[in-house]
C-alpha positions in Angstrom: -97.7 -145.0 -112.2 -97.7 -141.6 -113.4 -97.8 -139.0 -111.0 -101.7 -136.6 -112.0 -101.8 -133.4 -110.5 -105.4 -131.6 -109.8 -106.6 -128.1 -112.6 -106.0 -126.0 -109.5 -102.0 -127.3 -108.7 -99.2 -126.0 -111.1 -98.4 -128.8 -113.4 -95.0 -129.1 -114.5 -93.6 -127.6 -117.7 -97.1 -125.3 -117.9 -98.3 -121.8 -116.7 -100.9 -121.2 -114.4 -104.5 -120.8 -115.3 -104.4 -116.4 -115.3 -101.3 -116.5 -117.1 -103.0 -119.1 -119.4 -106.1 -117.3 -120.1 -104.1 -114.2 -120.8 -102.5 -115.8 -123.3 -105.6 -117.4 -124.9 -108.2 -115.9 -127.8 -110.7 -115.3 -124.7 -108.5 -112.6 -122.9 -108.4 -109.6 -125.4 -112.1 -109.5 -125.6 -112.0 -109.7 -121.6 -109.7 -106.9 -121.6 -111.8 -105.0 -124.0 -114.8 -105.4 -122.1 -113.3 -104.6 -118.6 -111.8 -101.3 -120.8 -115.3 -100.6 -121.3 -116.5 -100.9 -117.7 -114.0 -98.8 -116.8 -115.5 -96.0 -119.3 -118.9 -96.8 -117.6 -117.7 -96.4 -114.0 -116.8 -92.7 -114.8 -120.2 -92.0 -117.1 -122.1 -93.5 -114.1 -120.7 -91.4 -111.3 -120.4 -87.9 -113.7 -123.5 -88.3 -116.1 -126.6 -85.9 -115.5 -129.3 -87.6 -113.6 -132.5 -88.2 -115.9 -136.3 -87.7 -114.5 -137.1 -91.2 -114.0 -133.9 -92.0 -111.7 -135.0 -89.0 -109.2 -138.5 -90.6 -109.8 -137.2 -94.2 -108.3 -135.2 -92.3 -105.6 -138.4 -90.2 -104.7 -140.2 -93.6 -104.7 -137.4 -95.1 -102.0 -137.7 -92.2 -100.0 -141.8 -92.5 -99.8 -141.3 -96.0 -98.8 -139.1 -95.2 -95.8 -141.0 -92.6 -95.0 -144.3 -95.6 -94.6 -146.2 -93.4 -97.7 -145.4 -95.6 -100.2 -148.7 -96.6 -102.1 -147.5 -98.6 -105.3 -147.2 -102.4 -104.8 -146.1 -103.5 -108.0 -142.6 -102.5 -110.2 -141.2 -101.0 -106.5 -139.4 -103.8 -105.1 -136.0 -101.5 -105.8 -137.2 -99.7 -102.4 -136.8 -102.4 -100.9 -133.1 -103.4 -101.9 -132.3 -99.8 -101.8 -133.8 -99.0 -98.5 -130.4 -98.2 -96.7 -129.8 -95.1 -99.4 -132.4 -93.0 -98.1 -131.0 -92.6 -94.6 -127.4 -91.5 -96.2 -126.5 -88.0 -95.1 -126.0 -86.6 -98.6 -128.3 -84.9 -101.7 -130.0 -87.1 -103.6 -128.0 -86.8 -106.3 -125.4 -88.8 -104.8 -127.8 -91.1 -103.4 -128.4 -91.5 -107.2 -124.3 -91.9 -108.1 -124.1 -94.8 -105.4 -127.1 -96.9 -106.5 -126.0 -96.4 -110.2 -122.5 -98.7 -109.1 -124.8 -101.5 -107.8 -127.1 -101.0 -111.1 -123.3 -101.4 -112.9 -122.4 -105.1 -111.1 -126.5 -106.0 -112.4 -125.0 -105.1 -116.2 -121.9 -106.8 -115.1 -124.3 -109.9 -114.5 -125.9 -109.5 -117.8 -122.7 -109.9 -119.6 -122.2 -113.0 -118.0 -125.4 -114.4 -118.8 -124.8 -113.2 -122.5 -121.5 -115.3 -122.5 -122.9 -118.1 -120.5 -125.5 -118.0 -123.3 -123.8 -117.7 -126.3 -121.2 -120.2 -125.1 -124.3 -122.8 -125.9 -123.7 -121.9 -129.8 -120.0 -120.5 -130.2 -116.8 -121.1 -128.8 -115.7 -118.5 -125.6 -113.8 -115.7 -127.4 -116.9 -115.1 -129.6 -119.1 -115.5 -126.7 -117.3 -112.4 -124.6 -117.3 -110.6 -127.9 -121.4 -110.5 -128.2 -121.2 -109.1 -124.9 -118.8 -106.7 -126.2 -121.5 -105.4 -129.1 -123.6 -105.3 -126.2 -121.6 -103.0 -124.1 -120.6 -100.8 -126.9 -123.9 -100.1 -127.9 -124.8 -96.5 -127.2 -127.5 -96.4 -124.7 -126.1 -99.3 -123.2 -123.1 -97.4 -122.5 -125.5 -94.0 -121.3 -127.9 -96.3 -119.8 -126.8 -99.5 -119.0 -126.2 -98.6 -115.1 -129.1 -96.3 -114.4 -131.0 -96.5 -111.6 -134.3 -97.5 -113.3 -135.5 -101.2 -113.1 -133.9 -102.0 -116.6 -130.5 -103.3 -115.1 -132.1 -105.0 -112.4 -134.7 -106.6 -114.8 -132.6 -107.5 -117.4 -129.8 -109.0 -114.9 -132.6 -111.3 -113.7 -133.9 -112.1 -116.9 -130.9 -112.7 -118.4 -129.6 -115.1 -115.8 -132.8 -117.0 -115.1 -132.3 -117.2 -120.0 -128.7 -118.4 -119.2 -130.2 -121.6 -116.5 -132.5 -122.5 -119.4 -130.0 -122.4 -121.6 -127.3 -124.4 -119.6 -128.3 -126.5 -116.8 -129.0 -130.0 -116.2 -132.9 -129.6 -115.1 -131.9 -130.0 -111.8 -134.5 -129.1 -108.5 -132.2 -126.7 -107.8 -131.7 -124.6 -110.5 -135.4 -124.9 -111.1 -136.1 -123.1 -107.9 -133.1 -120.3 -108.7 -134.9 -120.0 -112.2 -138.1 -119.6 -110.0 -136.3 -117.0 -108.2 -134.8 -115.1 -110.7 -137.8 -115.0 -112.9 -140.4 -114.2 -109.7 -138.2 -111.2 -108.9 -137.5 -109.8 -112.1 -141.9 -109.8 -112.7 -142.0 -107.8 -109.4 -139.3 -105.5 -110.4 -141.1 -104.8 -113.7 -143.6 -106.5 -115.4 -142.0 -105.5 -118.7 -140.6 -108.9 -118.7 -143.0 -110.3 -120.2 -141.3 -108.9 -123.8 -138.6 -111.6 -123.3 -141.2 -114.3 -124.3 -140.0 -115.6 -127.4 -136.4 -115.9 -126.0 -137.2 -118.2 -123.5 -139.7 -120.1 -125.8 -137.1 -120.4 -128.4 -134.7 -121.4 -125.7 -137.6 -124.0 -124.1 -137.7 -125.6 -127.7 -134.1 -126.1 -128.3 -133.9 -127.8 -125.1 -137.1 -129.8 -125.5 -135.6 -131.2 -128.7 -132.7 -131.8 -127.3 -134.2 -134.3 -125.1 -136.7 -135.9 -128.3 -139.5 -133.6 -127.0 -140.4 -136.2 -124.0 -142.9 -135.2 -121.5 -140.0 -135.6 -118.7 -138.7 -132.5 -120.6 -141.7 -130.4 -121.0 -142.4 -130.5 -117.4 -139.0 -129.5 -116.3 -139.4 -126.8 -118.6 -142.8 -126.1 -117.7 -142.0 -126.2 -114.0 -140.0 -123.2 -113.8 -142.7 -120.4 -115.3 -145.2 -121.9 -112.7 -142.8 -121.7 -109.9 -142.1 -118.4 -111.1 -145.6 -117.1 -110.8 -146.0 -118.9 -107.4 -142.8 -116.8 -106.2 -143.9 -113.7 -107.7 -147.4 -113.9 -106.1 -145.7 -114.8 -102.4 -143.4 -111.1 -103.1 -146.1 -109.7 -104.2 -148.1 -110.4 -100.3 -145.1 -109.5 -98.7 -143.9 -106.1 -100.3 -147.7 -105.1 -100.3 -147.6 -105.0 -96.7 -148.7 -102.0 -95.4 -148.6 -100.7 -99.1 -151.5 -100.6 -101.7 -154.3 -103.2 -100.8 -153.9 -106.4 -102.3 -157.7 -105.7 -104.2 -156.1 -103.0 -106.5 -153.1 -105.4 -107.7 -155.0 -106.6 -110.3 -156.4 -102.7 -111.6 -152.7 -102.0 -111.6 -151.4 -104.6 -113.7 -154.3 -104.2 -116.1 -153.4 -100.5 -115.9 -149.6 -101.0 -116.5 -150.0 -103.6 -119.3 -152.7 -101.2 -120.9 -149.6 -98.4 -121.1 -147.2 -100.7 -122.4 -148.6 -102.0 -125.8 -149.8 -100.5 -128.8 -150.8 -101.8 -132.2 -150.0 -98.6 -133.6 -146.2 -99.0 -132.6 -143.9 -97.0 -129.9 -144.5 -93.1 -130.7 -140.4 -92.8 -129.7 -139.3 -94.9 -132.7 -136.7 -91.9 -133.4 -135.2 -93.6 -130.3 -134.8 -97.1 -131.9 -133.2 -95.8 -134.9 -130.6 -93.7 -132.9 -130.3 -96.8 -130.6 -129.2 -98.9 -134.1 -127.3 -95.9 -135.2 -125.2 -95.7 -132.1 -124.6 -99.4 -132.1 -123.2 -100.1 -135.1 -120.7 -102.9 -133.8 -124.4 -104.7 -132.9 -125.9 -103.8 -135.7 -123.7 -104.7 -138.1 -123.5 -108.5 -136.8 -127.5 -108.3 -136.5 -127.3 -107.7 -139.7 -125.5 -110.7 -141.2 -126.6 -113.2 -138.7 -129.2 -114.9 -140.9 -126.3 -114.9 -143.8 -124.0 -116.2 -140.7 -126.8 -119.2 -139.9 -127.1 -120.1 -143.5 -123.4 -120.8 -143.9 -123.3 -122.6 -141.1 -124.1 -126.7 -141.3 -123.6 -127.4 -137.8 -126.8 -125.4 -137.0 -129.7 -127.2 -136.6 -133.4 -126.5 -136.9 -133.8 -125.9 -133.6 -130.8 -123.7 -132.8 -132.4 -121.8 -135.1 -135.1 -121.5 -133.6 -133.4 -120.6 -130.3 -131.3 -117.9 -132.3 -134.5 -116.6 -133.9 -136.3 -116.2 -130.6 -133.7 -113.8 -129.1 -133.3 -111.6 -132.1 -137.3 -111.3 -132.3 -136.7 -108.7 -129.7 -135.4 -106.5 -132.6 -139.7 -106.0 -133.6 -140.6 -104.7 -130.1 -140.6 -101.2 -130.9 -143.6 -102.2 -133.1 -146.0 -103.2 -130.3 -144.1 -101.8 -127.3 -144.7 -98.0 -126.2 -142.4 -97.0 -123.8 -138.9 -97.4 -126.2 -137.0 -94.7 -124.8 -133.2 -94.6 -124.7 -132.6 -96.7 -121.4 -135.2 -99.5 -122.4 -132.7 -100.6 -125.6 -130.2 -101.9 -122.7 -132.9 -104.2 -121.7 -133.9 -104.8 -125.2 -130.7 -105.9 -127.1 -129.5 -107.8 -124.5 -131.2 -111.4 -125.5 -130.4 -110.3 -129.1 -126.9 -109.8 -128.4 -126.5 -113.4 -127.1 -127.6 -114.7 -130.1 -124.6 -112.9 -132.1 -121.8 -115.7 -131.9 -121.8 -116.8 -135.0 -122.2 -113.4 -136.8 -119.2 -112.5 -134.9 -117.7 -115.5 -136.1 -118.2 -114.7 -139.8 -117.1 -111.1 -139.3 -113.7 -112.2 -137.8 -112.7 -114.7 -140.4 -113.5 -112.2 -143.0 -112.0 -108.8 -141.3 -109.9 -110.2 -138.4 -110.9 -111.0 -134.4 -108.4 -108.3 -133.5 -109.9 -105.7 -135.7 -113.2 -106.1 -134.8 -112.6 -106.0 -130.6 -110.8 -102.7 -131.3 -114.0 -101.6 -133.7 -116.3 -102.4 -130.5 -113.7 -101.0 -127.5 -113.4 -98.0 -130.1 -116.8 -96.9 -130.4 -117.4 -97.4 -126.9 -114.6 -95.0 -126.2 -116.2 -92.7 -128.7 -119.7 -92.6 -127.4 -117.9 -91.8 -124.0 -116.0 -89.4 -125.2 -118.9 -87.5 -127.0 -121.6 -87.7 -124.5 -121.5 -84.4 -123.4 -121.4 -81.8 -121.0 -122.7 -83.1 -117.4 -125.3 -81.0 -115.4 -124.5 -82.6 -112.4 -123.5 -80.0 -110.0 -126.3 -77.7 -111.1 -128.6 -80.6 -110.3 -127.0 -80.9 -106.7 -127.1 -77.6 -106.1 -130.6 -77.5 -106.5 -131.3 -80.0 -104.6 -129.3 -78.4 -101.7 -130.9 -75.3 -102.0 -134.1 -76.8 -101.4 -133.3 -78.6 -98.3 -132.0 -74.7 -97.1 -134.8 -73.6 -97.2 -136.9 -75.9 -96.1 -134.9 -78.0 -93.1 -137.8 -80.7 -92.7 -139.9 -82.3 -95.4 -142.4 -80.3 -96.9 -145.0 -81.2 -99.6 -143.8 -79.7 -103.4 -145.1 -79.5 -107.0 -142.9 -80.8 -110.0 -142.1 -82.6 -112.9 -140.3 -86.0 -111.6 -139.5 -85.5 -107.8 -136.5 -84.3 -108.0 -136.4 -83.3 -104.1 -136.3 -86.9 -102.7 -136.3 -85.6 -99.1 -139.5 -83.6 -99.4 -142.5 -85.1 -100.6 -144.1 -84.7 -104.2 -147.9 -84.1 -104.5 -148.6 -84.5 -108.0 -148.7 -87.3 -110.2 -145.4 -88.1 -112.4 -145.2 -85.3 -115.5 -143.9 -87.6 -118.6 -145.9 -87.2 -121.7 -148.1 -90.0 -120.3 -148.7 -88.4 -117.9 -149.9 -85.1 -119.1 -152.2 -86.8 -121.6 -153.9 -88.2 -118.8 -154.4 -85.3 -116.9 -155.2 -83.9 -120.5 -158.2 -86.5 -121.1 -159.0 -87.0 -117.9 -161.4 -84.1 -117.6 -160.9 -83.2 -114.2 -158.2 -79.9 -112.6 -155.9 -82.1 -110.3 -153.9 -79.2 -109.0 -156.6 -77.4 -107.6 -157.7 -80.9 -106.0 -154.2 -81.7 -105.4 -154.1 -78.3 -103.3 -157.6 -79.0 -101.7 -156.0 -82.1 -100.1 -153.0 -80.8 -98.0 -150.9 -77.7 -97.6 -148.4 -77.5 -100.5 -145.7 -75.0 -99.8 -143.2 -75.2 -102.5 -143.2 -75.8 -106.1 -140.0 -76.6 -108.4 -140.1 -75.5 -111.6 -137.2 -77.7 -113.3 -139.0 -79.2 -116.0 -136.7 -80.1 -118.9 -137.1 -77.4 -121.9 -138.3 -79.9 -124.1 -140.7 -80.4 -121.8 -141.7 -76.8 -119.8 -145.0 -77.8 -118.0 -144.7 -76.4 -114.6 -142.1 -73.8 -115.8 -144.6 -73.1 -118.6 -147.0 -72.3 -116.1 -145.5 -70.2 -113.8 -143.4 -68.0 -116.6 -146.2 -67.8 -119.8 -143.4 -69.7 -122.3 -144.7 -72.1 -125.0 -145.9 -75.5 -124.0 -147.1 -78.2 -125.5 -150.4 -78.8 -123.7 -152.6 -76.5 -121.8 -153.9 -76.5 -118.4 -157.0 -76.5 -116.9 -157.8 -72.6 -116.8 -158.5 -73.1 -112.7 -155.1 -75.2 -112.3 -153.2 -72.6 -114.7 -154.8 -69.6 -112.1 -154.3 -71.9 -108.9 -150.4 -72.2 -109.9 -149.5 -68.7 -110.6 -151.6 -66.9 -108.1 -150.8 -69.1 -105.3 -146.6 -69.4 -105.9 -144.3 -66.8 -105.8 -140.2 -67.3 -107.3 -137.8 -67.4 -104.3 -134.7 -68.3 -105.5 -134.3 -69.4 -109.4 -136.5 -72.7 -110.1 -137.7 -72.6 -106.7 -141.2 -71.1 -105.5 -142.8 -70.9 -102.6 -146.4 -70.3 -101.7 -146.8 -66.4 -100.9 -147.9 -63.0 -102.7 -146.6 -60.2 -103.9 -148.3 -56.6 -103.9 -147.0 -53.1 -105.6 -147.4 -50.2 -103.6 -150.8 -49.0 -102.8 -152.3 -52.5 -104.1 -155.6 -53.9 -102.8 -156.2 -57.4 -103.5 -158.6 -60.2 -103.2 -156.1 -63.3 -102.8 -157.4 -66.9 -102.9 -155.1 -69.2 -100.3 -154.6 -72.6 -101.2 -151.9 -73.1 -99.1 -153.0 -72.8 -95.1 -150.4 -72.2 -92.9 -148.1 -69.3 -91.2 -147.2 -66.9 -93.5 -144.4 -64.1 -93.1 -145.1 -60.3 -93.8 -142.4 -58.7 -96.2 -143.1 -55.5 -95.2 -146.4 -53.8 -93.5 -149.2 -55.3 -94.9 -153.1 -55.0 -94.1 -154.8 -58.3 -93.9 -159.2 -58.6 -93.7 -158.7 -55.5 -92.0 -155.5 -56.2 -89.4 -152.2 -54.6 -90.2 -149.3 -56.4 -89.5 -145.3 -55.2 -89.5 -142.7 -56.4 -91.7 -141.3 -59.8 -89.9 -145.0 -60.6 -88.1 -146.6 -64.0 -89.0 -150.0 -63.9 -90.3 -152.2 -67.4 -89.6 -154.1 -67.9 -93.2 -157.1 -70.4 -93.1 -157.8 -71.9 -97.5 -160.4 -69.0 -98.8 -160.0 -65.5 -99.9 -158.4 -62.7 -97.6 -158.3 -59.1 -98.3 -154.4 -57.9 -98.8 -153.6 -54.1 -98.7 -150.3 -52.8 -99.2 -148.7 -49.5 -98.4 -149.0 -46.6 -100.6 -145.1 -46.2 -100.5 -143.9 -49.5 -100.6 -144.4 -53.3 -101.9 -144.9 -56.3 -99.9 -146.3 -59.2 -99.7 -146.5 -62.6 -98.1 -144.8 -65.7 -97.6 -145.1 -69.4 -96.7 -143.0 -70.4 -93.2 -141.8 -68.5 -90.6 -138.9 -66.4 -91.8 -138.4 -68.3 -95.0 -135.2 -67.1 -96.9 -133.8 -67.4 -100.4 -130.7 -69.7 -100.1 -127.7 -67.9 -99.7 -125.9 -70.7 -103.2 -125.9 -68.7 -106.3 -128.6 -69.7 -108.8 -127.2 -72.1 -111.4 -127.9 -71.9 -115.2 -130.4 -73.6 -117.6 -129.9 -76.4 -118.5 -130.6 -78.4 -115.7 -130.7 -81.9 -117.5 -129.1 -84.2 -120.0 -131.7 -84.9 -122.5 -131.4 -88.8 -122.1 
């Protein structure tokens, strides 16, 4: 009888399985896309943190704290909780989490393989994931720590089960899972519906569309929704009660759509632009299909479903740069046979050094990083104020203080625009607000705008614009801290919105009592009478003995503009 030996033993006369694969058609691509991790790796630890990652931090930070209020699209904190504690800024807090967010894209190129494998052979299966990690903002935003990675990871995966598995009670449940999780992470999901119902209806009529089929399929969406709901209880703990989860998905879904289209469609142009690998086999793929006979109706269908998430910019608002690695994921699994097409016409070689090429290009030309700057900041901050101290700014870009306004995006100045109402001065009626950072992008210059009279694009409430720039005074560069400021001889009527123990520059008179340069003045919210010296300024300031960091004030710019 002849002698069988197990895959995993070396059979005689051939070459163990790596030394096999690496010289099959799948390893180039591999090697091309681990080339392109490799680029990642460095933009992820190096590139300039953007708003909405110190945003997420800030949220992780509140939640250890216990003042976390947001049930729903926070379950990061939650996974993340450890960061906070780490004895460094926030900025590297930020660099570490992006490395996990990194291994979530490195799941999503597995589900894109595992996915297109269903249609194409495995070279051109790694190589849609290569179009997908080539793309621009994949490659600037692919690892961010935003719920995109995480979201698409899970979504992505729980596409792949449907895709591949047997219907099993097990991968049922991990579908469950997967899809339960990713809701709770963001609700934005919800845009990969005609993926999985094009997927659903390949697999349905694969099976002659029997009901045995339909509620396999069925089952998972329902177990889904019952796993989402049982997260949902348990990370509301202690958080936001459980009767305002339905105002705040009604409140999230009514920012995320639009008939009128995203307002950022610049963004989806320059995310086609900057993927032109992608966009290239987007392009030909229904030329691809057509030439192909194996294809069947339904596979086109499945294929059709994916690349619908090309019109999403036309109903969804929120299309800037990082949510196109979340977007063209689905579509890039559907790419095998374009990819196909283009290597029998151009060459498999060619076009995996086209894709590792322009990944190395958009690395190369993604710009100067304003990292350090951003660090600095951040440690000056915590210099001055050595425990946590309420602060005004644009994203929450101190994570170990604690922000008192609402999130400054666009969306959110329009709605303090319509809403009618002066939230700073209410915001500073609630609690004692010592410092305010002014590091508002240029783009965007609202508090910066306010406290230095340059351009902006809105206007402020004419009580919140006075509140700001009579109640702050610049310490050190971005940085200000409530106080005063009086020229020689000055007598002043000064409205405090900040109670709390403030610091005498110099001799001062206040309702009536002088006090010395150094001595701590006890100021109640109201007006007080200031009176300085007739041969000197002074003035007041927030804390006992509060100092401008001795760290030399970096330059504008302090961001990366996506």
């Amino acid at each position: 009888m002849a002698t069988t030996f197990p895959s995993s033993e070396i059979q005689p006369g051939k070459e163990t399985r790596p030394f096999a694969f690496m010289r099959s058609e799948a390893f180039l691509p591999a090697l091309a896309a681990a080339f392109i991790f490799t680029l990642q790796v460095h933009l992820a630890l190096t590139r300039s943190i953007n708003w909405d990652e110190f945003h997420f931090l800030g949220q992780l930070h509140n939640f250890t704290r216990g003042e976390l209020t947001l049930p729903m699209q926070t379950l990061h904190v939650r996974m993340f909780a450890w960061l906070a504690p780490l004895d460094m800024a926030g900025v590297d807090q930020i660099r570490i989490a992006r490395l996990f967010m990194l291994a979530a894209e490195g799941v999503t190129c597995g589900a894109i393989v595992m996915i297109a494998r269903r249609f194409v052979s495995l070279p051109f299966a790694i190589m849609c994931a290569l179009a997908y990690l080539s793309a621009g903002y994949v490659m600037q935003h692919g690892w961010s720590f935003r719920t995109d990675p995480m979201a698409t990871a899970l979504s992505m995966s729980a596409l792949a089960i449907l895709a591949r598995s047997r219907f099993s009670l097990g991968a049922i449940a991990v579908f469950a899972l997967l899809m339960g999780t990713a809701f709770m992470v963001t609700i934005k999901i919800v845009l990969f519906a005609p993926a999985f119902a094009g997927i659903a209806w390949l697999r349905w009529s694969e099976d002659q569309f029997t009901i045995r089929r339909a509620v396999q399929i069925a089952a998972g969406p329902i177990a889904a929704m019952a796993v989402a709901a049982a997260l949902f209880a348990w990370h509301s703990l202690g958080l936001a009660p459980a009767g305002e989860a339905a105002k705040l998905v009604s409140h999230s879904g009514e920012s995320m759509f639009s008939l009128g289209g995203s307002p950022n469609l610049r963004y989806f142009v320059y995310a086609l632009g900057t993927a032109i690998p992608l966009t290239l086999a987007l392009a030909i793929l229904p030329v691809a299909i057509g030439q192909q006979t194996k294809i069947n109706s339904a596979e086109k269908i499945a294929l059709a479903g994916m690349t619908a998430m090309i019109v999403t910019p036309l109903y969804y608002i929120n299309t800037f740069p990082y949510f196109f690695a979340f977007m063209l994921a689905p579509i890039a699994a559907a790419l095998g046979v374009a990819m196909q097409v283009l290597s029998d016409r151009y060459g498999r070689r060619l076009l995996i050094a086209v894709m590792a090429g322009w990944a190395a290009f958009i690395w190369v030309g993604d710009g100067e990083s304003e990292l350090d700057k951003q660090r600095t900041i951040q440690m000056a901050a915590n210099q001055m104020f050595t425990e946590p101290v309420n602060y005004l700014d644009f994203p929450g870009y101190l994570p170990r203080h604690r922000k008192a306004n609402f999130f400054l995006t666009g969306w959110g100045l329009r709605n303090y625009v319509t809403g009618n109402r002066p939230k700073f001065t209410e915001i500073l009626s609630e609690k004692p607000i010592p410092m305010l950072a002014a590091i508002d992008p240029e783009r965007n210059p609202s508090l910066l705008s306010a406290m230095t009279d340059i351009p902006r694009g809105f206007e402020f409430f004419p009580e919140d614009l006075k509140a700001l720039k009579t109640t702050y005074r610049q310490l050190w560069g971005p940085l200000y801290v409530a106080g005063v400021e009086l020229t020689a001889g000055e007598t002043r009527e000064w409205r405090v919105w900040v109670p709390g123990t403030y610091t005498a520059d110099a001799a001062i008179t206040v309702n009536g009592t002088s006090y010395a340069k150094g001595d701590y003045v006890d100021l109640k919210r109201g007006k007080v009478s200031l009176i300085a010296p007739a041969d000197k300024t002074t003035g007041l300031i927030w804390g006992k003995d509060t100092k401008a960091p001795d760290i030399p004030v970096p330059q504008r710019p302090y961001w990366t503009d996506f």
